[in-house]
N, C-alpha and C positions, 0 to 999 in steps of 0.2 A: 504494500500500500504506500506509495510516494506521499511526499510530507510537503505537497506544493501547499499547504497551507499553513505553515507556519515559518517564521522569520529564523535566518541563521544566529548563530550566538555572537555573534562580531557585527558591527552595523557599520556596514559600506554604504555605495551608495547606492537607490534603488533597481537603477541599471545593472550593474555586477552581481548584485542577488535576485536578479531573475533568473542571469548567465550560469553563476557557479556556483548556488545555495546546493550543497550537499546536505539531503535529506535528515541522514542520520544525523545532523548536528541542528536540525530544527527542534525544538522544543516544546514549540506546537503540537505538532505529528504525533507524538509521541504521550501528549497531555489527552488527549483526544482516544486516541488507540487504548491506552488503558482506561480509561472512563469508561470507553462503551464497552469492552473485556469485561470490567467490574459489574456494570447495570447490566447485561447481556448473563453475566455470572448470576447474581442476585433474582431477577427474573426469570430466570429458568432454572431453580434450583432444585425442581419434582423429585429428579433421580438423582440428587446429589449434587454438589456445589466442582466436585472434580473435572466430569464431563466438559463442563461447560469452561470452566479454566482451559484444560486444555486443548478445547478449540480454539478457545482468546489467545493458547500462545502460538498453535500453527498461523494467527493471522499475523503474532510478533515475526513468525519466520518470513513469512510472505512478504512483511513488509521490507525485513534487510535485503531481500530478494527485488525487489522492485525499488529499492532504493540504491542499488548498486548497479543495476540499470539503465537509471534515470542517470548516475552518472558517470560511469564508463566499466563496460566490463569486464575489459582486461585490465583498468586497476582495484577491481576490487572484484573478485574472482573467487577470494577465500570468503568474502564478506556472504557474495553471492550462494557457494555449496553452504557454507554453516544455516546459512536462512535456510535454503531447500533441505537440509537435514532435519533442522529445529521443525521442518513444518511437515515432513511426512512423520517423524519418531512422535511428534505433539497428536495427530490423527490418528494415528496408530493407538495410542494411547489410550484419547477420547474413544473411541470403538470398542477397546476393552475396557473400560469403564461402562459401558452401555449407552452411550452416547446414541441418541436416538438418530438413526442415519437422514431422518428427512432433511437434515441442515445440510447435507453433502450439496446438493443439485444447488441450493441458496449460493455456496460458496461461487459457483460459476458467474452469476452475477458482481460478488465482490472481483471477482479477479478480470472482470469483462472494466469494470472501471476501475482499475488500478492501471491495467495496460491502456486506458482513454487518458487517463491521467501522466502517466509517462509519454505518452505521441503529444499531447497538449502544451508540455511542460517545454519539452523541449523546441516546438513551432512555436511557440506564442510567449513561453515564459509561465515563471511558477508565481506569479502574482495577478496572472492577467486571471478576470474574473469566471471564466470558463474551466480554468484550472484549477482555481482553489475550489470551487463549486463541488468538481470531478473527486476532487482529494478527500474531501473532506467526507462525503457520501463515502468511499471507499473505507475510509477510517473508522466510519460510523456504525456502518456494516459490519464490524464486530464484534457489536450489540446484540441484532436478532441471531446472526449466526448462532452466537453462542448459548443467545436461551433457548434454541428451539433445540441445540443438541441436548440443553440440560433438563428438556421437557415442558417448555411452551410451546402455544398455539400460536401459528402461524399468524393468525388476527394480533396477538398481546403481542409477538415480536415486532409486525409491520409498526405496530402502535409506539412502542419504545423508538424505533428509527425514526419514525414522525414528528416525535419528541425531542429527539436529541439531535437532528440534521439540522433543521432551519437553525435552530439557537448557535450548535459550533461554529455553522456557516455564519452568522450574522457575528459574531465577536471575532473570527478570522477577518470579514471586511472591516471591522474596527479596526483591529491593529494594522491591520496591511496598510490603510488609510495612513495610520499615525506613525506609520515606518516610512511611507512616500512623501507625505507632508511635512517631515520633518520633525513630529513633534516628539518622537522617539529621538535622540539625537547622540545618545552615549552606551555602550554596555553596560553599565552602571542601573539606566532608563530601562532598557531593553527588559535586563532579568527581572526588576521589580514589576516592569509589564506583565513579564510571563508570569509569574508565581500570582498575580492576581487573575490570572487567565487561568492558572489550574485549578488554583481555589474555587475559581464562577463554575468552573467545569465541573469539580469533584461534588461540589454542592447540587447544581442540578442533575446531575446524571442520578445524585443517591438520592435526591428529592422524588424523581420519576419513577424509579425502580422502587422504592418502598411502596409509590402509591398503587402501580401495577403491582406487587403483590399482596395488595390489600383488595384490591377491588376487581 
């Protein structure tokens, strides 16, 4: 899952971080991925709270995988096999745990926009509004994935993604904004940005999943 939606950790200018933002050094991506892993966890926990983890980490693999990709793959090669190891041994896993299989076919949609996300990234740029859009849906996606392996319905998963996409997306066009406009303007800015971005994130994502499993 490419990380075009969040900001690298050094702040250039907005031009060179469309060019050379190396995914795995986004912070974003990464705030995001585990949020919906965590609510995706929480919400489908019928058969067990394992299941569903270890779907959330073959999407960790998927994403070193598409984020080595995104930015060359013969320099990062090793990056590349450790993701596709972490993400078949992660499903393998989930499976013997009883991971209920209907999230399998799901996954072919996460991974239909991750590869949208990587062709976008690299024509257009990881801040152009098509791309973070692309990124973030792909991110987000390992939300229902993971509760339907861990024993939700298709309807509570669709409903969690529904929940958690517009919102990531609309705080991704924040910051991107206040990265291009300047008002980010130091590393110092940046990180205190992020940690309020994960905070917003870990709160609503646990806000949502508590209410789906209450209702």
């Amino acid at each position: 899952m490419s990380s075009s939606t969040a900001l690298p950790t050094e702040v250039s200018s907005p031009v060179e971080a469309m060019r050379k933002l190396d995914p795995m050094r986004a912070h974003g991506a990464w705030i995001y991925l585990c949020a919906s892993v965590t609510a995706g966890a929480l919400v489908g926990a019928n058969y067990g709270v394992e299941p569903a983890m270890l779907v959330g980490t073959s999407f960790v693999g998927a994403f070193l995988v598409a984020a080595g990709i995104a930015v060359s793959v013969r320099r990062k090669r090793r990056q590349i096999v450790t993701g596709l190891g972490l993400a078949i041994f992660a499903t393998l896993g989930a499976l013997a745990f009883q991971a209920r299989p209907q999230y399998l076919p799901i996954t072919l949609l996460a991974a239909a926009l991750a590869i949208a996300t990587v062709i976008l990234a690299k024509k257009l740029g990881y801040l152009a509004p098509a791309t973070m859009l692309t990124g973030v849906a792909a991110l987000a996606m390992a939300a229902p994935v993971s509760a339907i392996a861990g024993g939700a319905t298709m309807l509570r998963a669709a409903t969690l993604f529904g929940l958690l996409w517009p919102v990531y997306s609309w705080r991704t066009f924040l910051v991107a904004a206040a990265y291009t406009g300047g008002i980010v303007s130091s590393n110092a800015e940046l990180r205190s940005r992020g940690l309020q971005e994960a905070a917003l994130a870990a709160v609503w994502s646990l806000a949502v999943a508590i209410t789906l499993r209450i209702f």
